[in-house]
N, C-alpha and C positions, 0 to 999 in steps of 0.2 A: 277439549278432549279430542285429542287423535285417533282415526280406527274404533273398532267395534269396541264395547267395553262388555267382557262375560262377567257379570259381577256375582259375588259371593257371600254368603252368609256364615256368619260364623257361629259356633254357641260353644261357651265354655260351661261345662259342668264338673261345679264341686272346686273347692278352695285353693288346693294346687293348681286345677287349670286357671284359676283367677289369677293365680302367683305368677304361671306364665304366661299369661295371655295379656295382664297387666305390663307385662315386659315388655313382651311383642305390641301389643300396640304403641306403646311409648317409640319403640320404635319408628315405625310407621308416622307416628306423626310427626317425630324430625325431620323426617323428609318431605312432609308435604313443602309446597312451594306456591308463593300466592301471585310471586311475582308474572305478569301479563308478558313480560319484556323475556324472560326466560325461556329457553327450549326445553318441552315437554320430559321429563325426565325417563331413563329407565322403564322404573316402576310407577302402574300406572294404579294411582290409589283408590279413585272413583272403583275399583272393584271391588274393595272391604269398605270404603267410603262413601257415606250418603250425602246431600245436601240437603239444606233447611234454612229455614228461619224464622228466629224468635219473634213473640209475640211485637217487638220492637221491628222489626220489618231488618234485624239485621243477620247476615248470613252465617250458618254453621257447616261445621261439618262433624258427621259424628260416625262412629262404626256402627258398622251395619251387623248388629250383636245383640245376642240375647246371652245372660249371663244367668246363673242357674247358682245361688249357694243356701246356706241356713238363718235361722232367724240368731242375730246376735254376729255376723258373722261382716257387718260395713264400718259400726263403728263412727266416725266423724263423716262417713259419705250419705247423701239421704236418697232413698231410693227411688224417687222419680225425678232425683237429680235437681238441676239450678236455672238450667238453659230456657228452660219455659216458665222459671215463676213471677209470675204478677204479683205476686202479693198477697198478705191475710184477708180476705176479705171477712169483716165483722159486723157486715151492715144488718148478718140476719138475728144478731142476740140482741134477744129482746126482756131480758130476764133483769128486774131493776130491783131485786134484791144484794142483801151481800154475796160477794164473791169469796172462798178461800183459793188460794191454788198453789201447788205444789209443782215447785220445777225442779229438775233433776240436771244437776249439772252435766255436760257434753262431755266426752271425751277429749280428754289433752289432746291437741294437734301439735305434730312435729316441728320441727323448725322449715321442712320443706315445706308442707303445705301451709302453716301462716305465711309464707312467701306467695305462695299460690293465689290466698287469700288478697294479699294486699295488692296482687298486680289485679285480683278479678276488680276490684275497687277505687284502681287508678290509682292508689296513695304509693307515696315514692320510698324506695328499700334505700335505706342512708347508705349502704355499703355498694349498691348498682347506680350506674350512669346510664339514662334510660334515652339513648339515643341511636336506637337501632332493635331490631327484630323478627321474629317469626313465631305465631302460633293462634291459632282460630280463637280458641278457650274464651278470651278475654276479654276482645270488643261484644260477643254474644252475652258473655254471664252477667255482665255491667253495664249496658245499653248503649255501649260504644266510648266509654270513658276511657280506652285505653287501646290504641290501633291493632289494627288486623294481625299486622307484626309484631310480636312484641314479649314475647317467653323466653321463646328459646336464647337468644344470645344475652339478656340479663340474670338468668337463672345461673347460662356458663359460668358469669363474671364469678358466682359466688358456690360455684360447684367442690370446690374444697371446703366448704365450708359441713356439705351435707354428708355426717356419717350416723345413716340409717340405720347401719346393724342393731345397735339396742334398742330403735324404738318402732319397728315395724313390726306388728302384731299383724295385720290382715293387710291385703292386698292391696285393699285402698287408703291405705298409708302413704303410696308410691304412685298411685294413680294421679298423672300430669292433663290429663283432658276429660272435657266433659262430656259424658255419657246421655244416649235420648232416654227419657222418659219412658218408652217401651223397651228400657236394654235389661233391667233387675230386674230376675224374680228372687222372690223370699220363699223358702220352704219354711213353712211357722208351725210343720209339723215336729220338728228336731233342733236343736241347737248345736251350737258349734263350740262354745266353751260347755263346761261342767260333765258330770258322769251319768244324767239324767237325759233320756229321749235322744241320745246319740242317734245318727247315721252311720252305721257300722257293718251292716249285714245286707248281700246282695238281693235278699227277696226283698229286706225295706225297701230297698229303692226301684226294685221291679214294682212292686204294689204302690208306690206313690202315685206314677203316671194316669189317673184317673179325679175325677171332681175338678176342683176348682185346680190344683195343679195341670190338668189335661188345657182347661180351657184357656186359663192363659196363657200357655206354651203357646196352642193353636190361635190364640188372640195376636199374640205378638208376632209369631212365624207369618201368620197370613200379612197384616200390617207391613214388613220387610218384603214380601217373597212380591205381594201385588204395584210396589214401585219399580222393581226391575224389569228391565226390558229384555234383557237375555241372559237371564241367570242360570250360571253355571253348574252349580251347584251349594254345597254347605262340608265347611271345613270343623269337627266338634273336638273340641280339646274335651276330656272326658278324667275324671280320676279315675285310677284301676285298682285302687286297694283300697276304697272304703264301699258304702251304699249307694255312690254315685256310679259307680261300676254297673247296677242293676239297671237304675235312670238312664242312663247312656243307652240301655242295650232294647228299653221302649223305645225310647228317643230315637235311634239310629233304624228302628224297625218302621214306625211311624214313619220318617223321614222315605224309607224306600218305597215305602205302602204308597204315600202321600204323593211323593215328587217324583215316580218312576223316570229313569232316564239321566235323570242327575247327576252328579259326581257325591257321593259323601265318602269323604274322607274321612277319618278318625284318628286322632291319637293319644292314645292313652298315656296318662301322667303318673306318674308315681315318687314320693320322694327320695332321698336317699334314706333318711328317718323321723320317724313319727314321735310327737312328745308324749311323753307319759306313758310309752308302748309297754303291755306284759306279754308275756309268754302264749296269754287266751287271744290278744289283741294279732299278735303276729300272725296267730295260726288264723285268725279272723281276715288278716289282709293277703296269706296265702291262697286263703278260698274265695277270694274276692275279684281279684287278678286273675285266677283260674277261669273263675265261669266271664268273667268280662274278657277274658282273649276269647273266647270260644263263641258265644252272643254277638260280641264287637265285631269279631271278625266277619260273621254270619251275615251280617246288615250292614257292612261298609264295601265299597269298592276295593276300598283295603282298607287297612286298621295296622298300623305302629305306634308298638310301646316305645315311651319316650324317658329315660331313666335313667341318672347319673350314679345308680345302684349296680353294686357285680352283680345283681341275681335279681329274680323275686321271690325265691324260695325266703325263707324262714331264718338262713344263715347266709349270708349274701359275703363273698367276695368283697375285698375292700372297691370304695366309690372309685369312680375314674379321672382319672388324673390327666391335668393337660400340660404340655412343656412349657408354657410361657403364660399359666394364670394358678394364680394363687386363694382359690376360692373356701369357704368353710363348707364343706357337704353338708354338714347340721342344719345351717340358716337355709331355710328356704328361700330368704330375700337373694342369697347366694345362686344356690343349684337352680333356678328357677331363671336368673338373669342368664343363667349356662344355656337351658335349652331353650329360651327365647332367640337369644341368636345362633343357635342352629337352626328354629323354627324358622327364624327370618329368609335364609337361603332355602330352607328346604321346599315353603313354600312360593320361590320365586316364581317359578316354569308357570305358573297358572295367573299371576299376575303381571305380566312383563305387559308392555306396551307394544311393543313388535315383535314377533314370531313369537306369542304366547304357546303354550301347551294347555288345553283344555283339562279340566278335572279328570274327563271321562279318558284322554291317551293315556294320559300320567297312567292312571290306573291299570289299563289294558295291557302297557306294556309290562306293570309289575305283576300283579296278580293272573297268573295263569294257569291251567290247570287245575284249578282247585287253591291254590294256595294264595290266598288273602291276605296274609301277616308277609311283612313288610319286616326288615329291622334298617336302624337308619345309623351312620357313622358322622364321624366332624373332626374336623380339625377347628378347632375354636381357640386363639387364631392359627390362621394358618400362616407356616412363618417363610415367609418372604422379605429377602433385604432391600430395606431402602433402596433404590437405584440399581435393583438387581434385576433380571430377567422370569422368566419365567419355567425355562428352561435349568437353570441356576438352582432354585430353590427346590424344582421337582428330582432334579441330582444327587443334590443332596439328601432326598429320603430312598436312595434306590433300593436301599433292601427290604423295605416296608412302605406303603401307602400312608403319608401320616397322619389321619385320622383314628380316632379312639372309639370304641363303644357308646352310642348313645341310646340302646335298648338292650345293653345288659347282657348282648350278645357278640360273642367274639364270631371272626371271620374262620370261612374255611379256605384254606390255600389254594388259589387259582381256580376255584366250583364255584361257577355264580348262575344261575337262569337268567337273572336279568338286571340289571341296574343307570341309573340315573344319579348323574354327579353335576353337582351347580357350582362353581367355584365364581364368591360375588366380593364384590370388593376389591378388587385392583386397581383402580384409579390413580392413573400416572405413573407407572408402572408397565415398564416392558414387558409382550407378553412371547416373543421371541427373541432369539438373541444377534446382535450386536457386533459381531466379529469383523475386523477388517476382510475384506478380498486377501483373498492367499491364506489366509488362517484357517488350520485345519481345527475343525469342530470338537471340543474335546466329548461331546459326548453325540449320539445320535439325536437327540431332542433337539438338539444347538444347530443342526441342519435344516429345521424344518419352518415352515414360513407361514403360519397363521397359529394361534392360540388354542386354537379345536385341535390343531391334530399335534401340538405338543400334548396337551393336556390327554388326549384320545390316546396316542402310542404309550404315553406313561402307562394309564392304567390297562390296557392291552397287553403292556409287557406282564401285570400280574395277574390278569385275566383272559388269556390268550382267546379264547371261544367263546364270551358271554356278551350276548348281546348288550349294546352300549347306549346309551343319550346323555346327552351334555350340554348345559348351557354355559356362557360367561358374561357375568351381570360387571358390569363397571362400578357401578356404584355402591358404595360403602354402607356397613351397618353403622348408621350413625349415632353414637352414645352422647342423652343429653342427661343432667341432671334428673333425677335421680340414680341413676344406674351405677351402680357400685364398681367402686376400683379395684378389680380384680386383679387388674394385672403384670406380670412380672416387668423391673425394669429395665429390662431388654428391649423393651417396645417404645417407639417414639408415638408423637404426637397421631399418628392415620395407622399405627398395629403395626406397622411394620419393624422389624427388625436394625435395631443401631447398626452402624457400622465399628461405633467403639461406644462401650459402657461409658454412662452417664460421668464424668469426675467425683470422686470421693468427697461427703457431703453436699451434693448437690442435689435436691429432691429431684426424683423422676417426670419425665414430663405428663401432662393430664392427657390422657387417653381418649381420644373424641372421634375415632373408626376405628374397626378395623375388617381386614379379610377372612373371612370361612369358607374352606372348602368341606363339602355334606358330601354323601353318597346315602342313596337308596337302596337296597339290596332285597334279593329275593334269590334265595342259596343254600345250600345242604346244610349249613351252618343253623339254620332257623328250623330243621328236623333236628338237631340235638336239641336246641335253647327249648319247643317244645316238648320232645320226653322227659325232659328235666325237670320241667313243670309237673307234668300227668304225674310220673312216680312221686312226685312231692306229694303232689294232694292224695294218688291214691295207696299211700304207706301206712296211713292208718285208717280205724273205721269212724267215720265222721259222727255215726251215731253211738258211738263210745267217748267221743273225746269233744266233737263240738256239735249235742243233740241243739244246744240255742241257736243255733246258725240254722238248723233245721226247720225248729220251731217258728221263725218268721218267712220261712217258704225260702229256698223253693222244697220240693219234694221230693222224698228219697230218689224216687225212678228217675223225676228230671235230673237231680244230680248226678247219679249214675249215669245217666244219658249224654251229659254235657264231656261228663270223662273217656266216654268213646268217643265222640265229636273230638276230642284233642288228642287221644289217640289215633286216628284217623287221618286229622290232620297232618300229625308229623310226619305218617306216611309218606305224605303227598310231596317231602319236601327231599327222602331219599336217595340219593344218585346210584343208583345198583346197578346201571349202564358206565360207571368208572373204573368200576373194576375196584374199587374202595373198600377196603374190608369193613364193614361195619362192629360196633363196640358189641361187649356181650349182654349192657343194658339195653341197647338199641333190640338186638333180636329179641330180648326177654318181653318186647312189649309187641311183637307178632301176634 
């Protein structure tokens, strides 16, 4: 390990953020590299990544994560995991009568993870030629019966093979590495299938964080927090429309109370849609979302909504659409691989290996003034032609930045306070242009001779006055098995764009990177996205229409309260120094 290493803590709460956070780690552990002989990469993993070793004295690596879901809710995954089991011990029954006993069969495992299974166990996949590799998982789970290296490029071989869409019920479906022993907790207060003892309502999940839920948060937290040596802070993936919304909002309160000085970052998850939603349910996840921006925001450095939904209102705008992926907004195996890799560049700046960005600038430099809510944009992929420049491709989007909505929030035209763009993934790829001597530039971007101030004058051109930061990450979001083929066949093998469509019946090639460019924003845009919320929730009376939401807390005033708190907020985010006329909704909430 090169340089200081700021490491991080991350916690996912509630089953969407498992859906992406399962992404995003997957991520993450393509790239790890075991190789000694190798130049230290990029991205430096020991900051979400811990080391260990099993009770067999051999080495792991595992994230450095605490995952929060309900009871019914792992499924074929078992909760204190595989990496440390010795064994049944039965030495202590002593009972020499008869025995009856009742076993309950397992749940079905997919075709992915029987594959999983057969490499933890060294036995040979007839369809893989096992003469090469990478992935920690396996020499740990099986006592070394299977080398250090050894997942990732046999799983590639047979990656046509895995289409997860119909059998991915929970998260750990998808889930490619093994998790420590202190990463799961269970809430065995609620369940995750049936219509009984749901998690649905923000004061459930404010009132949970107490008993034995309190202490093993603080079990685990401590356990993580006391092996880092200079920990940066805690990154929470959090659901915002169910009762993990309230969870989050102890969680993220503790966390300031607890680790003053820290960076927590937050970002709130939401789907595009929920199964089995009614009319009571919707209006349950608009008031959900509501007090979780408001709470979240309150106790993070910042907090961005993370959502392939037009809205969070009640009637949302159709999802977001990207030019070159072909995703089902329904599946959450889907929407969920989306904002994993946005996640993956947006949190680079805090993990890079040289000229990292600390949790705490990132934050400083967005949230200011008051205004804490963050919205985030992507281009997922971002389209760049094979062998093209850099200069080239950002040309080609001149009348628009091309990046989509990735919190549900549309931009305002050249009004930004502040933002931060990471464009990761160009690897081999020009990142200026190429012109012989004597060849006049055809554009100004084509004149300029380093990659920051292409990329830097582009968005300047639509941001003339907003303070700026920018990183460029080389290295690739690297997609291994399982990660879903979303994408359109205009993309070759590294995301990048053909230069001529594929031939007429010839399958497209398998997809194993590509480029995102992300921005972070903090801009007059986020005073709309906010009053839009507030008049949502505050258009009817909640003790008219949803007194049960009431009845599990919180209480009328605090609620009322929360709704000024977002009223308030939006305030914070108006430019009335532009000379902008503002809407007649906007002044209605003076």
């Amino acid at each position: 390990m090169s340089g200081l290493c700021r490491e991080v803590i991350t916690l996912q709460l509630g089953h969407y953020s498992n859906f992406v956070g399962t992404h995003w780690w997957n991520l993450q552990d393509a790239s790890l590299s075991y190789d000694p002989e190798s130049p230290p990469g990029e991205i430096q993993s020991d900051v979400v990544f811990r080391e260990g070793q099993t009770l067999g004295g051999h080495v792991t690596y595992t994230p450095r994560l605490i995952a929060m879901d309900l009871k019914g809710s792992l499924r074929t995954l078992r909760q204190e995991g595989s990496l440390y089991d010795a064994g049944k011990d039965t030495s202590a029954v002593t009972w020499d009568g008869s025995l009856l006993m009742h076993k309950e069969s397992p749940p079905a495992k997919n075709s992915f993870l029987e594959d999983l299974d057969k490499l933890d166990k060294g036995q040979i996949l007839a369809e893989v030629d096992f003469s090469c590799s990478s992935q920690p998982q396996c020499s740990a789970a099986a006592g070394g019966s299977v080398s250090v290296e050894s997942v990732n490029s046999r799983l590639s071989r047979v990656q046509r093979g895995y289409r997860l869409e119909g059998s991915v019920k929970v998260w750990s479906d998808f889930l490619r590495i093994h998790l420590h022993p202190r990463t799961i907790s269970v809430v065995h207060q609620y369940n995750h299938d049936g219509e009984a003892h749901r998690l649905e309502a923000f004061g459930q999940g404010e009132s949970l964080l107490q008993g034995s839920v309190l202490e093993d948060l603080e079990d685990k937290l401590h356990f993580f927090v006391e092996e880092c040596d200079y920990l940066q802070g805690f990154q929470v993936l959090c659901d915002l429309a169910d009762g993990f919304s309230g969870l989050g909002s102890k969680v993220t309160e503790m966390l300031q109370d607890s680790y003053g000085g820290r960076g927590v970052l937050t970002w709130g998850l939401a789907p595009v849609s929920h199964p089995d939603s009614t009319p009571v349910k919707d209006l349950y996840h608009l008031l959900n979302c509501t007090l979780g921006t408001v709470h979240l925001a309150n106790h993070s450095s910042f907090f961005c909504p993370l959502t392939l939904r037009g809205g969070l209102g009640r009637r949302p705008s159709s999802p977001t659409t990207f030019s070159h992926l072909s995703y089902d907004p329904s599946l959450w195996y889907h929407s969920s691989s989306v904002l994993a890799l946005a996640l993956d560049a947006l949190t680079a700046p805090y993990r890079l290996r040289n000229n990292s960005v600390p949790m705490w600038q990132l934050a400083d430099m967005l949230a200011v003034s008051g205004r804490k809510v963050v919205a985030a944009y992507g281009a997922v992929p971002f389209p760049m032609m094979h062998g093209g420049s850099l200069p080239d491709a950002l040309s080609a989007c001149s009348d628009a930045p091309p990046w989509r909505p990735l919190s549900a929030c549309p931009e305002a035209d050249g009004r930004c306070y502040g933002q931060w763009t990471t464009l990761k993934g160009f690897e081999g790829q020009k990142l200026i242009s190429s012109l012989a001597p004597g060849i006049k530039p055809p554009t100004p971007l084509h004149s300029l001779h380093s990659g920051e101030d292409v990329l830097s004058s582009y968005i300047r051109s639509f941001y003339p006055s907003a303070p700026l930061a920018l990183q460029l990450v080389s290295t690739p979001s690297k997609l291994t098995p399982p990660f879903p083929q979303i994408f359109s066949p205009s993309l070759d093998a590294q995301g990048f764009l053909q230069n001529e469509p594929p031939p007429p019946g010839c399958p497209p090639p398998l997809v194993s990177s590509v480029p995102v460019l992300t921005s972070l924003q903090s801009g007059p845009a986020l005073g709309s996205w906010l009053s839009d919320l507030h008049r949502a929730a505050a258009s009817f009376d909640i003790r008219r229409v949803a007194p049960s939401f009431l009845s599990q807390g919180p209480e009328l005033a605090d609620y009322q309260e929360a709704l000024e708190q977002l009223r308030l907020l939006a305030r914070c985010y108006r430019d009335d120094s532009s000379g902008v006329m503002r809407s007649s909704s906007e002044e209605d909430d003076d």
